[in-house]
C-alpha positions as CSV (number, residue, x, y, z in Angstrom):
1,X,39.6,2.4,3.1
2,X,42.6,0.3,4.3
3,X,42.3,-3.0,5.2
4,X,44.0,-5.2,7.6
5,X,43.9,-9.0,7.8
6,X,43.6,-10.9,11.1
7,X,44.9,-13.7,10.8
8,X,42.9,-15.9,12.7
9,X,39.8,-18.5,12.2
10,X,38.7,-18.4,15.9
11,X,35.5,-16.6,15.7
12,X,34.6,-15.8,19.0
13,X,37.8,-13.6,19.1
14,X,37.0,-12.0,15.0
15,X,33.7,-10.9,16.2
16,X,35.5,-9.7,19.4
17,X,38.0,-7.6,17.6
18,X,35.7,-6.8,14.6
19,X,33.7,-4.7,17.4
20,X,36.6,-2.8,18.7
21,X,37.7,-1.5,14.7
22,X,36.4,1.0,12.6
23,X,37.8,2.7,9.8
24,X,39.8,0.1,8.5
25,X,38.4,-2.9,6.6
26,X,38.6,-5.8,8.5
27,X,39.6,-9.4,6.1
28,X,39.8,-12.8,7.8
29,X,41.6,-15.4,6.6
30,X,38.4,-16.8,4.6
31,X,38.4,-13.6,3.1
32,X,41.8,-14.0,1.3
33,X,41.3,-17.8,0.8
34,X,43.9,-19.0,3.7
35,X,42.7,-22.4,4.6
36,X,46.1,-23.8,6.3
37,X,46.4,-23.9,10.0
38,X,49.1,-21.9,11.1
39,X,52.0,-23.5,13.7
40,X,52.5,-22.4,16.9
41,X,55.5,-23.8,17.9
42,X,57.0,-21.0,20.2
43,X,57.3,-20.3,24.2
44,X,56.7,-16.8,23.9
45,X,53.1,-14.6,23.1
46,X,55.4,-12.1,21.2
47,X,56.7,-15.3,19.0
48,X,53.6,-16.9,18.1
49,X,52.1,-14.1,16.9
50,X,55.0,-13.1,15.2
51,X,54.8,-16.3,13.3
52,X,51.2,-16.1,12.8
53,X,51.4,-12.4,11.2
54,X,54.6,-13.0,9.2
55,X,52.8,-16.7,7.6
56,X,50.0,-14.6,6.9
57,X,52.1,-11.3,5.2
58,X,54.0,-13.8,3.3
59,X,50.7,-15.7,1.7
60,X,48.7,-12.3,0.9
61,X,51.7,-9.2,1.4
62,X,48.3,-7.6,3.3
63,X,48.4,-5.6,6.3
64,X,48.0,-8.0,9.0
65,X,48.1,-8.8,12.6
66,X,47.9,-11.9,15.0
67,X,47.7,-12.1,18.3
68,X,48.6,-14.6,20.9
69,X,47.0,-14.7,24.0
70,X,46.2,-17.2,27.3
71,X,45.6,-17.4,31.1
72,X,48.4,-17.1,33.1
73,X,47.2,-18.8,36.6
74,X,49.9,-17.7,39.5
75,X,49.5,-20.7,41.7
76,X,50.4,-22.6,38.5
77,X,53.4,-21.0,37.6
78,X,51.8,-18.8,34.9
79,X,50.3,-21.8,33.4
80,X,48.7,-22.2,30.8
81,X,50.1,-19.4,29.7
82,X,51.5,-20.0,25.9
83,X,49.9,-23.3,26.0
84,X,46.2,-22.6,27.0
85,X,44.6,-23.4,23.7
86,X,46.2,-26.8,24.4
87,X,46.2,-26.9,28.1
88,X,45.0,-30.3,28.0
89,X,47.1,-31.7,25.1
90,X,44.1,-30.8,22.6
91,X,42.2,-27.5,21.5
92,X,38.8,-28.0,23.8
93,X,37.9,-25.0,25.8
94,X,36.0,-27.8,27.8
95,X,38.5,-29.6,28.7
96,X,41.1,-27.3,29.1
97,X,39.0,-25.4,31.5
98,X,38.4,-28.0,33.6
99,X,42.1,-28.8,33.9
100,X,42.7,-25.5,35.2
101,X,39.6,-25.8,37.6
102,X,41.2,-29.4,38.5
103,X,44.7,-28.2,39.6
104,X,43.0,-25.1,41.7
105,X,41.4,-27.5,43.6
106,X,41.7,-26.2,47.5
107,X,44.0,-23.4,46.2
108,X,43.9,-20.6,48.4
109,X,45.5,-18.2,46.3
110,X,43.6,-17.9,42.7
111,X,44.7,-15.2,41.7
112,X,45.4,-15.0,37.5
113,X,45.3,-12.7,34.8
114,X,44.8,-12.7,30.9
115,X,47.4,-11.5,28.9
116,X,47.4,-10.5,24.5
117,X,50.5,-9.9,22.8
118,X,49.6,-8.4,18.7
119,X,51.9,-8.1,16.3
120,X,51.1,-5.7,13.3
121,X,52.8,-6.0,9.9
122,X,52.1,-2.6,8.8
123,X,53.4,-1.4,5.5
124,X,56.5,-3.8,6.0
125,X,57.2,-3.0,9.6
126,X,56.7,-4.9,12.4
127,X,55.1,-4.0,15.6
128,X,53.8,-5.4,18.7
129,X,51.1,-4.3,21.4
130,X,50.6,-5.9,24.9
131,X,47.4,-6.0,26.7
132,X,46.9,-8.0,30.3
133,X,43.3,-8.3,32.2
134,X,44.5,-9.0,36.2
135,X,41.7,-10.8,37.9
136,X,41.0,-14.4,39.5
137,X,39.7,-18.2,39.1
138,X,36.3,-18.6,40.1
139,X,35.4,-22.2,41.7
140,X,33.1,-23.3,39.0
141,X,31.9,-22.1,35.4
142,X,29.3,-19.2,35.5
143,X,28.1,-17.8,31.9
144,X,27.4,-18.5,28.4
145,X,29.3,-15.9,26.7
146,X,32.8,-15.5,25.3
147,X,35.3,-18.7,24.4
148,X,38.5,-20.0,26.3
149,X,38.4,-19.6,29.6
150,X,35.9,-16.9,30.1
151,X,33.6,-18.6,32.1
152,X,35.8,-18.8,35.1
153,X,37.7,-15.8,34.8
154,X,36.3,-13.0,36.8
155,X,38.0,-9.5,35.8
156,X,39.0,-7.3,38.8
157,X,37.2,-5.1,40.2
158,X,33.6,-7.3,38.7
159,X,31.6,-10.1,40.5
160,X,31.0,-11.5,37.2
161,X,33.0,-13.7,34.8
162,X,33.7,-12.7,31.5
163,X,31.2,-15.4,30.4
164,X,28.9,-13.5,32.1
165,X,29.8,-10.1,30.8
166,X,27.9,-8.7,28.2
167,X,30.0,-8.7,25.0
168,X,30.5,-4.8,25.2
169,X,31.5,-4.6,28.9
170,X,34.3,-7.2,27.8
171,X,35.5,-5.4,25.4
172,X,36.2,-2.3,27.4
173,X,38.4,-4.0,29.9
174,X,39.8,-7.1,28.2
175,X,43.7,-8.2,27.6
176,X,42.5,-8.4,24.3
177,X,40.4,-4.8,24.1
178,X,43.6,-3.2,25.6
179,X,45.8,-4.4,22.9
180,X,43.4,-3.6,20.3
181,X,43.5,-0.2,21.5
182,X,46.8,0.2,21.7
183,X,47.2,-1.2,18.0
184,X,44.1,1.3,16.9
185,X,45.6,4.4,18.4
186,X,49.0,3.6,16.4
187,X,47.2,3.4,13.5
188,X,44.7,6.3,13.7
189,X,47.1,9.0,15.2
């Protein structure tokens, strides 16, 4: 069986994307005894991950892939965008949700969507796969489920948020499921 590193410690998002593969052995970084956090100094999705995947290739010479991934709010520019697991000048999905739901305040127009950029290192070749969930802010946090931002991000098309969702239902509709799939359907033609 091949396997395939993802090079990442969040675990809401492994156990995400460990539902969505088969076939393939799945390694996390604990797996290959990666304990360093990985910079993500970039302005880009497509150059985060990039810089994830390659730090990770070059510690292990694995197949891997990273992704990088955020809210992209249209009344704020496409903020948080690259920056929403700091949104708040710290990694706290807390707090950086309520920033968000601070600076919508009396915004008509709430209107966002989720976005996942992967990059594959696959027998020394680079790849990427986008994904983007379109949807909107809801007023207040609904739901216990998922990480991030989930709890005020209602998909389109659904009355619920994604913290709502049951994990399953996520995964078939997520910026994240859609670049998975993309990614998977490369590697099993």
């Amino acid at each position: 069986m091949q396997q395939l590193v993802i090079a990442s410690n969040n675990k809401g998002k492994i156990r995400e994307i460990a539902s969505m593969i088969s076939d393939i052995e799945l390694l996390t970084l604990s797996d290959i005894g990666y304990a360093e956090e990985i910079e993500e100094p970039w302005h880009t999705f497509e150059e985060n991950a990039l810089a994830k995947a390659s730090a990770i290739f070059g510690f292990c010479g694995k197949n891997v892939f990273a992704d990088d991934s955020g809210l992209c709010v249209n009344a704020l520019n496409g903020e948080p965008g690259v920056d929403s697991a700091h949104y708040c000048g710290e990694r706290n999905d807390e707090r950086n949700t309520q920033k968000v739901l601070d600076a919508l305040e009396g915004a008509e127009d709430r209107s966002a969507f989720y976005k996942a950029v992967i990059c594959l290192i696959w027998d020394d070749e680079v790849y990427y796969f986008e994904g983007i969930c379109e949807g909107m802010i809801a007023p207040e946090k609904t739901g216990e489920g998922g990480f991030g931002y989930d709890p005020v991000f209602i998909p389109a098309g659904y009355d619920k948020t994604f913290g709502e969702l049951p994990l399953d239902e996520k995964n078939k509709i997520s910026h994240r499921a859609k670049a998975v799939a993309k990614m998977v359907a490369f590697l099993n033609p």
